[in-house]
C-alpha positions in Angstrom: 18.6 2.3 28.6 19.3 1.7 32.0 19.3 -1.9 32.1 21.7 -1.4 29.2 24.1 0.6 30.9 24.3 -1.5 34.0 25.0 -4.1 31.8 27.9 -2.1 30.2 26.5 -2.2 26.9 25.3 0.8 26.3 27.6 2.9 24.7 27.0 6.1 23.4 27.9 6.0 19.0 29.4 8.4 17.8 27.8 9.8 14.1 30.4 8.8 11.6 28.6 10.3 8.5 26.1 12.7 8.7 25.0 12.4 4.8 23.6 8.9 6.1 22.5 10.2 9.2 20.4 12.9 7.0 18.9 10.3 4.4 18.0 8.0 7.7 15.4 10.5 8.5 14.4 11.1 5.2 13.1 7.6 4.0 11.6 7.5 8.1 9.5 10.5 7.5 8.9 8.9 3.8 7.8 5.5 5.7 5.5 7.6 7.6 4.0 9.3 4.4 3.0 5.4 3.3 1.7 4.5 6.1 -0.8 7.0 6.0 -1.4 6.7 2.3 -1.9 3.1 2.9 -4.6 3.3 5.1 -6.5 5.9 2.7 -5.8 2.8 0.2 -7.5 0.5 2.1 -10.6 3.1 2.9 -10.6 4.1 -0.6 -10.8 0.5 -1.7 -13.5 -0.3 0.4 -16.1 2.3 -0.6 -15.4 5.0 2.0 -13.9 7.4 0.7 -11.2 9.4 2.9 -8.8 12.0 1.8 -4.9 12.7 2.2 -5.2 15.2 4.8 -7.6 13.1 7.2 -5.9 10.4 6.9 -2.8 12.3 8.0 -4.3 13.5 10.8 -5.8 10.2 11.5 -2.6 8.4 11.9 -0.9 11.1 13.4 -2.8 12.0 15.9 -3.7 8.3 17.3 0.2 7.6 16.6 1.5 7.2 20.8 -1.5 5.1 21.6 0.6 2.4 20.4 2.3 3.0 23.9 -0.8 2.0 25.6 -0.7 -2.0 26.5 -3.0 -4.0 24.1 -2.6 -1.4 20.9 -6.4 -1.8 20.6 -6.0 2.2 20.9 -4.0 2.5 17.7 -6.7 0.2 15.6 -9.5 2.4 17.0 -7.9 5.6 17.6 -7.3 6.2 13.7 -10.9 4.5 12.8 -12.8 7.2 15.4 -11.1 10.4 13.8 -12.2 8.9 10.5 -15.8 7.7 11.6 -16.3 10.9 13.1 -14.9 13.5 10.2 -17.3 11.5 8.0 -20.0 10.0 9.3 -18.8 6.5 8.5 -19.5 3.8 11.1 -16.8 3.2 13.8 -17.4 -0.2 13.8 -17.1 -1.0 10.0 -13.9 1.6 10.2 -12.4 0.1 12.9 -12.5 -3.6 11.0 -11.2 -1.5 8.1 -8.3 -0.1 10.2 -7.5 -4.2 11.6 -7.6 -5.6 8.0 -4.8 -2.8 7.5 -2.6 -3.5 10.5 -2.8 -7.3 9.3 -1.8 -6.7 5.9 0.9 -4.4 7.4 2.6 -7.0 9.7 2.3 -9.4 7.1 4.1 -8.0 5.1 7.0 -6.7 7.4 7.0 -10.3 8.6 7.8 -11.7 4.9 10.7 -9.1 4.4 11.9 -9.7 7.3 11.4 -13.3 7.3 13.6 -13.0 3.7 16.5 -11.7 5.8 16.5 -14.3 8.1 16.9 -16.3 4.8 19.7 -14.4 3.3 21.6 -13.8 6.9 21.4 -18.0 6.9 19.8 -17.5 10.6 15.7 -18.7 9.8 16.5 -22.0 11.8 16.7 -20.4 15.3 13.2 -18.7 14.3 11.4 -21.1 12.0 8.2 -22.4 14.1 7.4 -19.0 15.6 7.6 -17.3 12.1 5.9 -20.3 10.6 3.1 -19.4 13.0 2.3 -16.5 13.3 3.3 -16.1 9.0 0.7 -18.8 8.4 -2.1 -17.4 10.8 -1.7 -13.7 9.5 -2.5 -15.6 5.8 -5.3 -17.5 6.8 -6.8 -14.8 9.0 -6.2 -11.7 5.6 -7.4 -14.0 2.6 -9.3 -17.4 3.8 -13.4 -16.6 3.5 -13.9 -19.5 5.9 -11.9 -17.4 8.7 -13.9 -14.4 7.8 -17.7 -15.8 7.8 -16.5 -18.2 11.2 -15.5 -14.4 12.8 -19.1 -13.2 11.6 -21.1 -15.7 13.1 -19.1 -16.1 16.4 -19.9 -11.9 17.1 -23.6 -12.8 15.7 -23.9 -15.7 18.4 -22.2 -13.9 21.2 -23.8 -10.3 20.8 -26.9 -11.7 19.0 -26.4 -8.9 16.7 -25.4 -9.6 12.8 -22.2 -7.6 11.9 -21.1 -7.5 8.6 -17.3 -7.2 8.7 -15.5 -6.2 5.5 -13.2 -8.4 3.9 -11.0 -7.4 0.9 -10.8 -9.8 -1.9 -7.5 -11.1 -3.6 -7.4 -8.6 -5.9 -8.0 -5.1 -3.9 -5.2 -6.4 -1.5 -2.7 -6.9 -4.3 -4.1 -3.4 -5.0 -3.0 -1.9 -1.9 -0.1 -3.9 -0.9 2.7 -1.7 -3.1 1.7 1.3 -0.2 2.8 -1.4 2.8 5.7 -2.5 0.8 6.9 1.3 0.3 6.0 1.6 4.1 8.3 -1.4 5.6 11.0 -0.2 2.5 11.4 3.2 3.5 11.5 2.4 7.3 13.7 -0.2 6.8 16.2 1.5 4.2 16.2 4.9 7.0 17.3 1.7 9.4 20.2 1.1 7.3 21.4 4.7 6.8 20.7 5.1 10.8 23.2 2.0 11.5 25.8 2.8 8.7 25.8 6.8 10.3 27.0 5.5 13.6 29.6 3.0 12.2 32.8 3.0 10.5 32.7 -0.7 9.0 30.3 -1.8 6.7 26.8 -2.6 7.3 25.5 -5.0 5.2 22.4 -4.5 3.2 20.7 -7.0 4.1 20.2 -4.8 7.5 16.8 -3.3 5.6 15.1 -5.9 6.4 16.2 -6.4 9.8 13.9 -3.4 10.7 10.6 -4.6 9.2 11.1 -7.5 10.9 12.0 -6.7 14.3 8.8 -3.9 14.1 6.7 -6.9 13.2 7.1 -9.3 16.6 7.5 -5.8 18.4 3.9 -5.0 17.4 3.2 -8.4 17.9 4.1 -8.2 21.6 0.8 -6.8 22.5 2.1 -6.5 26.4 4.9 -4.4 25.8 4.0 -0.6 25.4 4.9 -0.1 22.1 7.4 -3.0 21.3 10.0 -0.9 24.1 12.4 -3.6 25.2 11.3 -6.4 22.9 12.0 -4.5 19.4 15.2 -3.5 20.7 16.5 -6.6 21.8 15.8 -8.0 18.4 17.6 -5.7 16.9 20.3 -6.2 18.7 20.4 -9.9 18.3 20.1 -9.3 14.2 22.7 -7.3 13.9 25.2 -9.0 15.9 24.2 -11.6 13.2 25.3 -9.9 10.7 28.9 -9.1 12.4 28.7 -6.2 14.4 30.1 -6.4 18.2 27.1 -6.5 20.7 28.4 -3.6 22.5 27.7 -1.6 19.2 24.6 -3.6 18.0 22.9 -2.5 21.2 24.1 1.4 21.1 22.3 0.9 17.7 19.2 -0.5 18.3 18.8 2.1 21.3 19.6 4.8 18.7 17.1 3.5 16.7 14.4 3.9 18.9 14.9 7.7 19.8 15.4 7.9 15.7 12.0 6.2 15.5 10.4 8.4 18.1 11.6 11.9 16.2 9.2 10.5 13.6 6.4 10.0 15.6 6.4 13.4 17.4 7.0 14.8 13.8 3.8 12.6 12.7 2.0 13.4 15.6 2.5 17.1 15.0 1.6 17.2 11.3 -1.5 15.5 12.0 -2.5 18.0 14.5 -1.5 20.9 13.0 -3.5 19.5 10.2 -6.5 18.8 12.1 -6.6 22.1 13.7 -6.5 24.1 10.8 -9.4 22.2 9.3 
């Protein structure tokens, strides 16, 4: 915000419609819901049975370790609340909690990958996304990938870890709860950017979100995504015709929007956790 500001571009929007502004936090808090349901798809799928409420608490109360440099606290930090409620191995779990974020930025990588497509803009990005689309496929379905991982920990530890790997099928079983996840975050995006402007916001600005969360998870260095998501978001939606003056109050909206949900999360989880 500050380097904004002494760049002149950060301006504060004003809320044009607050019908938009309500059904932004809506599908947010509904993205939220998925997330955590998708990760008790996953367990579920894999023979270790969680239910709603843990995993609730699970996600929300690991939910600001993604502020932590690395995000190795997020993977773990959901997988310990689990291991420990149940008596599940933290190991296994925390495999378990990878194969989900994978899956997860997978898929916010293809949606937002189709935007680029629609917006007419996947040029400027095409090798990077190429990449790191193509290595998030080989490392969530190839077998090879999976036993090469297994043997590597077996020859460096000398211990023999059998990490879980879902099959074709229980992914395709699972994915509709990371679609819903990316969709609802990136449809409370859209109402967010239309409820601070007075000309129309394309919809193909959905997908602008799912994508620009994707590379900010990706960018393992910065504490949650801060900086990198943000100016990603700006850069898409001047794309799609908004001033950069504007795209940038946006974007910086959108991360104080976003963090609302994560204290809410955050809360929920440990209001749930305490009363159990």
């Amino acid at each position: 915000m500050v380097a904004l500001y002494r760049a002149d571009y950060l301006v504060i929007p004003k809320i044009t419609s607050f019908y938009c502004l309500t059904g932004s936090f809506v599908f947010m808090f509904g993205g939220f819901a998925a997330d955590a349901l998708s990760w008790r798809s996953i367990l579920n799928t894999s023979d270790f049975r969680a239910n709603t409420r843990e995993c609730f608490a699970s996600v929300g109360l690991s939910i600001f370790a993604k502020y932590i440099p690395g995000k190795v606290l997020v993977i773990v930090g959901r997988a310990a609340y689990i291991s420990e409620q149940m008596s599940y191995p933290l190991g296994t779990i925390s495999l378990l909690s990878l194969n989900a974020q994978f899956i997860s930025l997978w898929i916010g990588l293809t949606l937002g990958t189709t935007g680029l497509f629609i917006l007419g803009e996947l040029l400027i990005w095409k090798w990077l996304i190429l990449f790191l689309w193509t290595s998030l496929t080989v490392i969530i379905f190839s077998k090879v990938v999976h036993v090469l991982l297994e043997n590597t920990i077996k020859s460096v530890f000398h211990k023999e870890i059998l990490i879980p790997q879902l099959n074709v099928k229980s992914i395709l079983k699972v994915m509709p709860w990371f679609l819903a996840c990316w969709g609802c975050w990136g449809i409370g995006f859209y109402f967010l950017a239309s409820s601070l402007q007075t000309q129309y916001v394309p919809i193909v600005t959905v997908l602008i979100y799912p994508l620009c969360g994707t590379l900010g998870i990706l960018a393992v260095i910065a504490p949650g995504g801060i900086g990198v998501r943000e100016g990603l978001i700006t850069g898409c939606l001047v794309m799609t015709g908004l001033p950069v003056t504007e795209a940038a109050a946006v974007s910086v909206a959108s991360r104080l929007w976003f963090l609302i949900g994560e204290i809410f999360i955050f809360i929920y989880g440990w209001i749930l956790d305490f009363r159990k």
